[in-house]
PADREN-400549 format. One record per residue (C-alpha): x, y, z. Coordinates in pm, 1 decimal. Last residue first. Layout:
BEGIN
        X        Y        Z
        X        Y        Z
...
***
This chain:
BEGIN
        X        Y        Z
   2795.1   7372.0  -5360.9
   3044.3   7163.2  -5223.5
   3094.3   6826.1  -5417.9
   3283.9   6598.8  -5156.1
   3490.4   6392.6  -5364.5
   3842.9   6530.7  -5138.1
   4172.3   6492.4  -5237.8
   4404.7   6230.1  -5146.9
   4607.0   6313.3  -4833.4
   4403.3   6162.9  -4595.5
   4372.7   5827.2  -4797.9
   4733.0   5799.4  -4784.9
   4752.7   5853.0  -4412.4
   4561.9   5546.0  -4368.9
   4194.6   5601.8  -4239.8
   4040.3   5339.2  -3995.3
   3686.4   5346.8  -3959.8
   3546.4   5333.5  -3549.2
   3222.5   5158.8  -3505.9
   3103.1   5116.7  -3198.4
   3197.0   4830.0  -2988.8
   2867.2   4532.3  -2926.9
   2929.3   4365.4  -3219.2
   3234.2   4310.4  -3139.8
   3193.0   4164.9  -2762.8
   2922.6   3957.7  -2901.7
   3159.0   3781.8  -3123.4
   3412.8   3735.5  -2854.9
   3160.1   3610.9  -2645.9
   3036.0   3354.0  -2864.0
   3418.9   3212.7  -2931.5
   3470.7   3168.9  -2619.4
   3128.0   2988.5  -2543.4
   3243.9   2789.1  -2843.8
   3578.1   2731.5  -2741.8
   3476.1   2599.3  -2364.2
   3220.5   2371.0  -2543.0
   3476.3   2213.9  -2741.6
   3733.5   2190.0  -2448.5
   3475.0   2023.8  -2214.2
   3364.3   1809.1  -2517.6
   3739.2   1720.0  -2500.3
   3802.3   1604.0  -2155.7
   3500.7   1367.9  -2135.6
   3608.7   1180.4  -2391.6
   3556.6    874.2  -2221.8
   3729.1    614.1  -2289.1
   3586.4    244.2  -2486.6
   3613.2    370.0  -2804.4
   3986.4    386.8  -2772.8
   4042.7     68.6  -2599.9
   3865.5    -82.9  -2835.7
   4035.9     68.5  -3065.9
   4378.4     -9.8  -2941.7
   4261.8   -395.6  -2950.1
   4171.3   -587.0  -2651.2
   4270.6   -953.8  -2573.6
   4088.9  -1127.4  -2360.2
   4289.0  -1308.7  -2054.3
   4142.8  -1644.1  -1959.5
   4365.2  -1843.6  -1699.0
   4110.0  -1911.4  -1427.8
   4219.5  -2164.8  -1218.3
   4393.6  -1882.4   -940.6
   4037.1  -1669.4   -960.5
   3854.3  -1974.0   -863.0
   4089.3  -2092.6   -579.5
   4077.7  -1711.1   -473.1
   3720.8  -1703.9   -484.9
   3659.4  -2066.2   -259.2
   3922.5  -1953.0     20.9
   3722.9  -1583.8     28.2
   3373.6  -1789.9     80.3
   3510.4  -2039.5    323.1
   3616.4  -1736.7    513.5
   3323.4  -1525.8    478.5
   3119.8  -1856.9    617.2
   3333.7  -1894.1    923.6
   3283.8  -1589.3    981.6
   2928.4  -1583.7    961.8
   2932.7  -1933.0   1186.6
   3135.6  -1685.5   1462.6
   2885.1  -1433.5   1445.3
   2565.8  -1671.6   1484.5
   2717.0  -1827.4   1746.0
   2759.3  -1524.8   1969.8
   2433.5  -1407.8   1865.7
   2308.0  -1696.8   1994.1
   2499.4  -1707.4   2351.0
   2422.5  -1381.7   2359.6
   2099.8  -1425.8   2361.7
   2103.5  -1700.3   2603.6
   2277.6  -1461.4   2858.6
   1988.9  -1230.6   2847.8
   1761.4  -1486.1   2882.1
   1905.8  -1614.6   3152.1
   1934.5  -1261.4   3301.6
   1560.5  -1174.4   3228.1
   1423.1  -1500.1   3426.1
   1347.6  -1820.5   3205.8
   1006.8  -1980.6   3300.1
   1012.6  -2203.9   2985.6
   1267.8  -2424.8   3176.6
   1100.0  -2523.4   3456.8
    792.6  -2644.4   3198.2
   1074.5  -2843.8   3034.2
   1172.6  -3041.1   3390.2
   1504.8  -2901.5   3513.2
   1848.4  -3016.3   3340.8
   2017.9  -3373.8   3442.5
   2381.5  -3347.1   3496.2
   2664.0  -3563.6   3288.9
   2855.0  -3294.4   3148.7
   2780.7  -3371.2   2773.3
   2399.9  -3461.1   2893.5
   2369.9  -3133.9   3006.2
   2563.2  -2952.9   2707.8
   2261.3  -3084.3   2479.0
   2054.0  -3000.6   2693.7
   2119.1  -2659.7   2700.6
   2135.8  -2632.0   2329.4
   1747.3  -2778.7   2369.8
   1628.7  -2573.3   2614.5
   1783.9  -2281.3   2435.4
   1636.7  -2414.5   2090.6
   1294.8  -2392.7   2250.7
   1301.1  -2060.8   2420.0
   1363.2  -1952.9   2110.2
   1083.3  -2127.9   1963.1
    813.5  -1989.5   2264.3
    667.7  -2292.2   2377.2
    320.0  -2373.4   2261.8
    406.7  -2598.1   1968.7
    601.9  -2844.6   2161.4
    344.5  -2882.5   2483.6
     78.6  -2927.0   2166.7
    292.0  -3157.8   1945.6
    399.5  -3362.0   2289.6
    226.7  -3673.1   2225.6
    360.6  -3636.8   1841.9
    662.4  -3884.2   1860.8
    468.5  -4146.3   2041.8
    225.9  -4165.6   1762.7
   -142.7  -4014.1   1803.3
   -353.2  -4365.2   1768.2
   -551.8  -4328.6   1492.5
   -885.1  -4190.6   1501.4
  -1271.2  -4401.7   1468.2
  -1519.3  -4168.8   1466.9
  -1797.0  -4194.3   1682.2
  -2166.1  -4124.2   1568.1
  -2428.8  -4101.4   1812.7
  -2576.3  -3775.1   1748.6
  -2832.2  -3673.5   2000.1
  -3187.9  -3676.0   1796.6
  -3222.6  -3464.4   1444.3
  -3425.5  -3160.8   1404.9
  -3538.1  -3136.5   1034.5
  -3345.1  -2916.9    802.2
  -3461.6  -2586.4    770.6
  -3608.7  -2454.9    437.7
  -3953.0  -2559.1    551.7
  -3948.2  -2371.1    848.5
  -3840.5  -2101.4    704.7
  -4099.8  -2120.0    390.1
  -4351.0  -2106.9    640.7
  -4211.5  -1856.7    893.1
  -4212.9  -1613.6    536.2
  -4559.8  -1701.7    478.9
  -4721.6  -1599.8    766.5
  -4526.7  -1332.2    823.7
  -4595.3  -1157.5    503.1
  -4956.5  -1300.0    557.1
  -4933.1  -1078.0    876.9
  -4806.1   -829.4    727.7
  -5103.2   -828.4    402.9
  -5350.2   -825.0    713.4
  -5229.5   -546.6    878.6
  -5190.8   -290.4    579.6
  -5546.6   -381.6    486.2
  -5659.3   -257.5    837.7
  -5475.0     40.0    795.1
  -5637.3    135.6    433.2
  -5943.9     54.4    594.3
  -5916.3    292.7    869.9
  -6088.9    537.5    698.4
  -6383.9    362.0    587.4
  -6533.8    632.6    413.4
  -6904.9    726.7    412.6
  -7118.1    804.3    109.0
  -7490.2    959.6    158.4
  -7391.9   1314.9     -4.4
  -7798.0   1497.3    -19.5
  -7662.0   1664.1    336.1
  -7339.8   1774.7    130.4
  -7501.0   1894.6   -105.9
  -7751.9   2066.0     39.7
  -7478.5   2233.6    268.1
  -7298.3   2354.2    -22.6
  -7556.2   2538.4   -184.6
  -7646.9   2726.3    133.1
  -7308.7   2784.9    162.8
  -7263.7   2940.8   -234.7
  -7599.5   3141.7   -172.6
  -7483.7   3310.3    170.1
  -7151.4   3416.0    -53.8
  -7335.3   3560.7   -338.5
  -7583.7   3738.3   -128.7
  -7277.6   3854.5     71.7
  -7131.7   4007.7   -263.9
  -7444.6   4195.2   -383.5
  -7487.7   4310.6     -4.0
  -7120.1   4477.4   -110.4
  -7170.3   4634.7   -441.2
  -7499.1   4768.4   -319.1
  -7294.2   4952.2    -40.1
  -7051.9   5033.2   -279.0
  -7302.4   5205.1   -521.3
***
């Protein structure tokens, strides 16, 4: 029975290819398979196409050497230095320019200004504390004016409010008695735990132990 079971199945099988390969021979279609490819090309290079187009149309047209010359103001006498001004280092600036000022009070010419922006560590050290030296004594001078200036204002004034006892009052802290209060009632507290906490002891008088006993004995 299995052997008849199995040339059953291979008939089956040997029927099923021989089936297929009529079809297939009957099938006259054949795919373009690099179609799909080919269509992929052309709609890129319209991409392109179009996208060069509508750049070159969105540019503005190429224009010939420009021979347009505007006409500036003169650059004023005071501003023909701006740059040479603007570059130097600003503390380096108001040195130059303190140091100047003490030149032409001794009646020496300085060094040219790009001399002068080469400073070497001990100049520069010694201008700083020429500044800072400055700076401290126009603080003081400051404080001072300040103190003279609140003393005259403290001397004109004359006003002296007058405050009542309960103002006064109001105004203290009682500080010292909440301490107190709280004190006594934490006292207080413990003292009432402390009784609660003794056992209980009755007190007889001597009287009472000589009355006679209620006890019913039976």
């Amino acid at each position: 029975v299995k052997e008849w079971e199995q040339r059953r199945k291979e008939r089956e099988r040997a029927a099923e290819e021989a089936r297929e390969e009529k079809e297939i021979a009957a099938c006259t279609f054949t795919p373009d398979i690099g179609k799909s490819q080919r269509m992929r090309q052309g709609s890129s290079r319209l991409f392109e196409a179009t996208r060069q187009q509508s750049s070159s149309s969105s540019s503005p047209p190429q224009r010939g050497p420009s021979e347009f010359t505007p006409s500036t103001n003169t650059v004023r006498r005071s501003m023909r230095h701006a740059r040479e001004y603007m570059e130097t280092n600003v503390f380096d600036r108001l040195a130059s320019h303190g140091r100047r000022r003490v030149s032409r009070g001794r009646g020496y010419d300085m060094p040219s200004r790009k001399a002068e922006t080469r400073l070497s560590e001990v100049q520069m050290q010694t201008i700083m504390h020429s500044f800072l030296t400055r700076q401290n004594e126009r603080e003081a001078r400051r404080q001072e004016k300040l103190g003279v200036l609140e003393r005259e204002v403290r001397a004109n004034c004359t006003h002296e409010p007058k405050i009542c006892d309960r103002s006064r009052r109001v105004s203290v802290p009682k500080v010292t008695e909440r301490i107190r209060s709280k004190h006594s009632e934490s006292r207080e507290g413990m003292l009432r735990e402390l009784e609660m906490s003794r056992p209980f002891v009755p007190v007889v008088t001597a009287k009472a132990r000589r009355a006679r006993s209620r006890t019913v004995s039976g």
